[in-house]
C-alpha positions in Angstrom: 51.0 -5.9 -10.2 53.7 -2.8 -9.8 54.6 -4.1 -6.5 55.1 -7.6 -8.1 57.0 -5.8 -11.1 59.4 -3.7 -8.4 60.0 -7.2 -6.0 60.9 -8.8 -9.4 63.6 -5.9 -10.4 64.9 -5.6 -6.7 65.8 -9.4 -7.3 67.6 -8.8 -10.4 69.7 -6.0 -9.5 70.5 -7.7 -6.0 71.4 -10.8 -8.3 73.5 -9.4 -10.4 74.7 -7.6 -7.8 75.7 -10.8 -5.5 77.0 -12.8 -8.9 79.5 -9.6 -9.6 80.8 -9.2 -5.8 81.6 -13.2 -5.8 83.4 -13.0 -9.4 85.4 -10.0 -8.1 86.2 -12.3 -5.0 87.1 -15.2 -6.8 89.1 -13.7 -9.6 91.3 -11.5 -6.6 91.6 -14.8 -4.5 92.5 -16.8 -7.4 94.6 -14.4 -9.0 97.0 -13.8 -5.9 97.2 -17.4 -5.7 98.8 -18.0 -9.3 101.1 -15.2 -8.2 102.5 -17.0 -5.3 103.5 -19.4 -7.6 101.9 -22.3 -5.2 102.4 -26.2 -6.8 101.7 -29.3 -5.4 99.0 -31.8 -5.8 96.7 -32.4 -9.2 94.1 -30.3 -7.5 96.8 -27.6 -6.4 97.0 -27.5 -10.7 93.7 -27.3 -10.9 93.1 -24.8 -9.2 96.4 -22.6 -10.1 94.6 -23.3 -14.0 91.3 -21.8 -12.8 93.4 -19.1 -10.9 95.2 -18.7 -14.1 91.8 -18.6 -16.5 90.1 -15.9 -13.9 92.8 -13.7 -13.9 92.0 -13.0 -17.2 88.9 -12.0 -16.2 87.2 -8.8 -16.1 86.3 -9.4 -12.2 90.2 -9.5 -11.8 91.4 -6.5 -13.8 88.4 -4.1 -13.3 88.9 -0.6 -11.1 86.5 1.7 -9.4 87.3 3.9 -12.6 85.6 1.3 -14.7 82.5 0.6 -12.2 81.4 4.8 -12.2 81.6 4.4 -16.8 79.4 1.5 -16.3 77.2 3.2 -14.0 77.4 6.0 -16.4 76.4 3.7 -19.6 73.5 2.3 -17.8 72.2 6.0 -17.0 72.4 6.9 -20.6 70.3 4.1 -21.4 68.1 4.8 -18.5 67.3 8.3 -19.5 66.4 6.9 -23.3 64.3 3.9 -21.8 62.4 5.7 -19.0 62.1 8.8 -20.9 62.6 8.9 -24.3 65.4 11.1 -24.1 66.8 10.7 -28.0 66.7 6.3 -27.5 68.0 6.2 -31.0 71.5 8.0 -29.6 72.1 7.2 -25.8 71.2 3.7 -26.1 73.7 3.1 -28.7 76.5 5.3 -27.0 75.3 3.8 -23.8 75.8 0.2 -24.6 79.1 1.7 -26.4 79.9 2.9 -22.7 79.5 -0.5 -21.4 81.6 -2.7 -24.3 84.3 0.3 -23.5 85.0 -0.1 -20.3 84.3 -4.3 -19.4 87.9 -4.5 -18.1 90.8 -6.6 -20.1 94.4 -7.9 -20.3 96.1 -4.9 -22.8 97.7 -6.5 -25.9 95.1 -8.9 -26.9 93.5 -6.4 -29.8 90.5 -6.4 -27.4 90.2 -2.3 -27.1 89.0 0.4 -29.2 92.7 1.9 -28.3 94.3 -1.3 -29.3 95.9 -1.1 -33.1 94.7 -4.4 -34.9 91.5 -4.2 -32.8 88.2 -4.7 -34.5 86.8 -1.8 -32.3 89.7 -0.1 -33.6 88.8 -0.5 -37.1 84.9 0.9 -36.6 86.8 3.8 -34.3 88.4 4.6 -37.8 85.4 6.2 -39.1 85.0 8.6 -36.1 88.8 9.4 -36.1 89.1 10.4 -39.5 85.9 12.2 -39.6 83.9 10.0 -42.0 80.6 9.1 -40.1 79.7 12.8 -39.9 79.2 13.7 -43.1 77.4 10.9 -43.9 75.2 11.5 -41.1 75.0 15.1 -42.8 73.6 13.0 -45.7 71.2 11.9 -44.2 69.7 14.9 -42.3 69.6 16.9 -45.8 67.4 13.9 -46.9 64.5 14.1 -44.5 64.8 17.9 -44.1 62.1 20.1 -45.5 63.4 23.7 -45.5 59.9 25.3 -46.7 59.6 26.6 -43.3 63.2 28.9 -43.5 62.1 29.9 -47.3 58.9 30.8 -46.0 60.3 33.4 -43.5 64.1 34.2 -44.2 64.5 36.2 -41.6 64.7 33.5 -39.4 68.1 32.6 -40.1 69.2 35.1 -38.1 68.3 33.2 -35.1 70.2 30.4 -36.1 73.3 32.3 -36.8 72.4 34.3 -32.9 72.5 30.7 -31.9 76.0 30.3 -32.3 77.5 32.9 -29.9 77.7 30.2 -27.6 80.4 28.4 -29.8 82.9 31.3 -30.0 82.3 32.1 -26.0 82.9 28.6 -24.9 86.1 28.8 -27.2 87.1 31.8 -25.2 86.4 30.2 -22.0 88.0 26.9 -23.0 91.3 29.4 -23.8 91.0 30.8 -20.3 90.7 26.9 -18.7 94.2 26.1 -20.5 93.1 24.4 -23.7 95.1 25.2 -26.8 93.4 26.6 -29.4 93.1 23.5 -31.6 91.1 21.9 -28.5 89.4 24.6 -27.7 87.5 25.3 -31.0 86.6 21.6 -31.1 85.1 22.1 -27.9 83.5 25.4 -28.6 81.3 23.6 -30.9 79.3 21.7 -28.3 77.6 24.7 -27.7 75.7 24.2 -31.3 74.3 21.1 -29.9 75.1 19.1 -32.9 76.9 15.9 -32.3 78.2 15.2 -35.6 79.8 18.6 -36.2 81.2 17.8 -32.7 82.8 15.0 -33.8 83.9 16.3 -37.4 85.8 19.4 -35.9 87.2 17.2 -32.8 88.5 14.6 -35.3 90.6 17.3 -36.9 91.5 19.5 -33.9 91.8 17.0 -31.4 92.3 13.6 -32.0 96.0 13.3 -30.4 97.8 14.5 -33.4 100.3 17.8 -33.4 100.4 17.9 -29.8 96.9 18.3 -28.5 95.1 15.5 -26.7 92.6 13.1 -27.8 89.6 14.7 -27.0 87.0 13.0 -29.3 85.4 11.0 -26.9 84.3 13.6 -24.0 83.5 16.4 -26.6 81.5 13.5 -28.5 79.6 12.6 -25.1 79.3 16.0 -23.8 77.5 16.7 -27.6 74.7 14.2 -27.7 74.4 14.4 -24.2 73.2 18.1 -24.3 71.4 16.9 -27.6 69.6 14.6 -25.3 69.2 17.1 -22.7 67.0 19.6 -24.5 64.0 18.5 -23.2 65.4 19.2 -19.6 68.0 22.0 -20.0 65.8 24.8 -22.3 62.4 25.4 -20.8 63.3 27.0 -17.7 65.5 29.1 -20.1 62.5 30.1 -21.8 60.6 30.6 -19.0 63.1 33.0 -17.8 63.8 35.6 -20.5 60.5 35.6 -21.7 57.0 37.2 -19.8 53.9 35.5 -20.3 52.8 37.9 -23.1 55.2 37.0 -25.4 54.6 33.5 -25.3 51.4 33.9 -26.5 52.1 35.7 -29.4 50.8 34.3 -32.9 52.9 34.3 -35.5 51.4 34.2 -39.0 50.7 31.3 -40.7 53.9 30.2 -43.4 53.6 31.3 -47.1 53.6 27.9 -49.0 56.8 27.3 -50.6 56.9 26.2 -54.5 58.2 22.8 -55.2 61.0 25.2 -58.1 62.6 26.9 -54.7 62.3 24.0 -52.7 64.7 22.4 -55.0 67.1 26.0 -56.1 67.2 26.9 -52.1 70.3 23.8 -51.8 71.9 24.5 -54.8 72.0 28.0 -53.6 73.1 27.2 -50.4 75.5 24.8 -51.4 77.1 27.1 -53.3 76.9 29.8 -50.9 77.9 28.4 -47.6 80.8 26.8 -48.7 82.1 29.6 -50.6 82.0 31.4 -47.4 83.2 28.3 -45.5 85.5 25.9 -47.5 86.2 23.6 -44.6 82.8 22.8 -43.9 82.6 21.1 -47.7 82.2 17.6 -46.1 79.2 18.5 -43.8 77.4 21.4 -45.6 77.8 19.3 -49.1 76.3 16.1 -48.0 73.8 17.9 -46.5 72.6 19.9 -49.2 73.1 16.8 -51.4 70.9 14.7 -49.5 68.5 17.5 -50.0 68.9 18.1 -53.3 68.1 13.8 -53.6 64.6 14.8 -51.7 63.4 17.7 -53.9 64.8 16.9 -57.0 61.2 14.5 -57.5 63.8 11.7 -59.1 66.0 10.4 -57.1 63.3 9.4 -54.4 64.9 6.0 -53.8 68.4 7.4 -52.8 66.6 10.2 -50.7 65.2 7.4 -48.9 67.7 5.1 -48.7 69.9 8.0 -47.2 67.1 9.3 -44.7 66.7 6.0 -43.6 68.6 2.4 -44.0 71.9 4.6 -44.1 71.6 6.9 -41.7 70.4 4.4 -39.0 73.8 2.5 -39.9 75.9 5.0 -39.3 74.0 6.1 -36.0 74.8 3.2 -34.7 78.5 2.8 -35.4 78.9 5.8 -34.7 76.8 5.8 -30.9 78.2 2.6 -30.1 81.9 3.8 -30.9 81.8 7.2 -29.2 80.5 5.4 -26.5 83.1 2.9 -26.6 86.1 5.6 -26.7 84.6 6.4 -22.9 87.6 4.0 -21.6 88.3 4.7 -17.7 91.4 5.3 -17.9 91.2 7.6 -21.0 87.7 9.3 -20.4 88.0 10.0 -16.5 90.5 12.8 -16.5 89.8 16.8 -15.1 89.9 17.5 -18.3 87.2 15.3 -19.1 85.4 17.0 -16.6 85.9 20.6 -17.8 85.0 20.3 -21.2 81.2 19.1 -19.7 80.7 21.9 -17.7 82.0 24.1 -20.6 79.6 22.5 -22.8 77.1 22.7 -20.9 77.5 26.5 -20.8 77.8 26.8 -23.8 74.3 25.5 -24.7 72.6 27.7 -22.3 74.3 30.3 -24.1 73.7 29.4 -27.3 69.6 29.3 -26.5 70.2 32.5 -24.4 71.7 34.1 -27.5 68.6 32.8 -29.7 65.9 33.7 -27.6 67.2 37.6 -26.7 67.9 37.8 -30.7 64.2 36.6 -31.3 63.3 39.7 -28.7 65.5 42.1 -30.3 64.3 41.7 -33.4 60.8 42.6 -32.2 62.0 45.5 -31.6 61.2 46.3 -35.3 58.9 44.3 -36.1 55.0 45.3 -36.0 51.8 43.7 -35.5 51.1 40.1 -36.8 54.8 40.0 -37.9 55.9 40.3 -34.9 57.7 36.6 -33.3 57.4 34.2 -30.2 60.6 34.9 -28.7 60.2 30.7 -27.8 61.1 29.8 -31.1 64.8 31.6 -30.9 65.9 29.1 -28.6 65.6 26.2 -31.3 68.6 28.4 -33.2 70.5 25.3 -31.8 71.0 22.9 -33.8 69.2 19.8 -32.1 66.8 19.1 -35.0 64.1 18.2 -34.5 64.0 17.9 -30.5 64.5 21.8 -29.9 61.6 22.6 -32.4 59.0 20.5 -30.7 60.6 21.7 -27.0 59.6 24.8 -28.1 55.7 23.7 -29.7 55.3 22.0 -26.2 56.3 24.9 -24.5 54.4 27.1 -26.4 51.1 25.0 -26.0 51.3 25.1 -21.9 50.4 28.9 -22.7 47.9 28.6 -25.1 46.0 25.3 -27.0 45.7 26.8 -30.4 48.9 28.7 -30.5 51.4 26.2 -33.1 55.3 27.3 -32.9 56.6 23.6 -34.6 57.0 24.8 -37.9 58.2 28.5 -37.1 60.3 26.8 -34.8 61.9 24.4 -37.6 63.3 27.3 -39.8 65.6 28.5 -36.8 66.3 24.9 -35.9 67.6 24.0 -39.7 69.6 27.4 -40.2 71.0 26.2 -36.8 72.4 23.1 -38.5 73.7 24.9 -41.3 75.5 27.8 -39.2 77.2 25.0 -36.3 78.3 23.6 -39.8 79.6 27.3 -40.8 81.0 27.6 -37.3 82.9 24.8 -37.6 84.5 25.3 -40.8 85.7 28.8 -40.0 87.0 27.5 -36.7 89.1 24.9 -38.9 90.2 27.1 -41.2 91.9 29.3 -38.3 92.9 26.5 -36.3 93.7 23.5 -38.8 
């Protein structure tokens, strides 16, 4: 039956393999032919009209730039098919990837570049920073903080977590970035796509000289986001011995349903006085919160949590994704800012997990912490929380991290948020 299963998909790819190679060969033959300017018979016309119609064709106007971003689409979609690797984001920015880069004549309002265009129009809402906070929205609504109220202390591996942002802004400095670009890409290293995409929409989206870097700091984002699974356990495994992954933490205090609901009024208040800029993040995220654990407002909590959020995910995958054009994404620059990003979420789990180690430096007995959990300080919620539980488990059956894992994981959200509203107070 698998051999059946892997003769039927060797088919298909050789298929669609032989069906593009003879469009490409057509479209070029024809194409050159309509150049020429060749007349002559009714079937001469004939074909000069075909020549004409395929030359409009993607098989006649794509580049080897465009083949490696399809390529590229189809492995995002891959890795969220085959492995589960966050389906709900790569397989819309995935199929973005694809719709982005199918090659076309320029002036047609075809492109997601092209005023007019309806890709354009959807692009709008990334541009001008609007899908983020509603994303924000969204998060606050299915977020339960007990676990951070239960142990407040581990905040402070959320805020460790974000070391990684203000090092990668130094190193993107040091690459030849200018500021403004470099504290949009900074923020990759908090692992949170949305702030990404908040901070690069006012940093650098073209205007006041800096590039438009929305798209590869958008990708590099979720990408890492997607990653987690793959990128943090040999981290863990590395900075921490045996012993301490064993360690069991004891069980969280239960939370009253009164501070459940004063904790995001508090920290509405709080964080914003502290970080102005980040209003449109850190606001609809304590709003949506405030919708859950207010006890009536139930059908907005869920409407935000769910039907709204899942629209916005996927305008906003399937535009990022689309913003990927070859001749826009493909660039060294394009290239740097992964490989900063990439650095900058090892350091940012580097920087939880040594905090989480420090601090057991004065901490005794059954309050002592599994250094695992301070590399969820990033802000991939929930994926580096479980990460960690999984990890955790390989060690020992009946030791459970997930919920001492979530209060650094959501304090991670909240400080990328801080992070980025200080960066774009300095830098705006």
């Amino acid at each position: 039956m698998l051999l059946s299963k892997k003769r039927t998909y060797n088919k298909l790819v050789i298929g669609f393999l032989l069906f593009f190679i003879t469009g490409f060969a057509i479209a070029q033959v024809a194409s050159t032919n309509v150049i020429t300017g060749a007349e002559g018979s009714l079937i001469q016309q004939a074909i000069d009209g075909i020549g004409i119609f395929l030359s409009y064709t993607g098989f006649a106007n794509i580049t080897f730039a465009h083949l490696i971003m399809i390529v590229v689409g189809l492995f995002f979609i891959f890795l969220a098919v085959n492995y589960d690797y966050e389906p709900l984001l790569l397989i819309p920015i995935g199929t973005g990837i694809l719709i982005g880069n199918i090659p076309f004549v320029a002036g047609n309002q075809i492109g997601i570049y092209e005023t007019g265009s309806v890709l354009n129009y959807l692009y709008f809402g990334v541009v001008k920073g609007i899908y983020p906070p509603l994303i924000f929205l969204g998060i606050g609504a299915m977020t339960d903080f007990s676990s951070l109220l239960s142990n407040p202390k581990l905040m402070l591996l959320g805020a460790a977590a974000q070391i990684g942002v203000f090092l990668t802004f130094i190193g993107a400095i040091a690459l030849g970035f200018s500021l403004q670009e470099s504290g949009a890409i900074g923020i990759i290293g908090g692992a949170d796509g949305p702030t990404a995409i908040f901070l690069s929409s006012k940093l650098a989206n073209g205007l006041n000289g800096s590039q438009n870097l929305i798209g590869p700091i958008a990708i590099a984002a979720y990408s890492y986001m997607a990653l987690v699974p793959v990128i943090q356990p040999p981290i863990m495994r590395l900075l921490t011995s045996k012993k301490e992954r064993v360690i069991k933490m004891k069980p969280p205090r239960v939370v009253s349903k009164k501070e459940k609901l004063i904790f995001p009024i508090i920290g509405l208040l709080l964080t914003t006085f502290i970080s102005p800029s980040a209003l449109p993040l850190l606001g609809m995220l304590f709003f949506g919160n405030i919708l859950k654990e207010s006890g009536h407002t139930e059908r907005l909590a869920e409407t935000a949590r769910t039907k709204l959020i899942d629209i916005v995910t996927i305008l906003l995958g399937v535009t990022v994704g689309a913003s990927t054009q070859a001749d826009v994404f493909l660039t060294v620059d394009s290239m740097k800012i992964f490989g900063l990003g990439a650095i900058s979420f090892v350091i940012a789990t580097i920087g939880g997990l040594l905090f989480a180690k420090f601090m057991n430096l004065f901490l005794k007995g059954e309050n002592k912490l599994n250094p695992l959990i301070g590399a969820a300080g990033v802000s991939a919620v929930p994926d580096s929380a479980r990460v960690v539980h999984v990890e955790g488990l390989k060690y020992d059956k009946n030791n459970y991290l997930l919920m001492h894992a979530m209060a650094p994981n959501v304090s991670g959200v909240i400080g990328s948020a801080v992070a980025a509203g200080i960066l774009l107070s300095f830098l705006g």
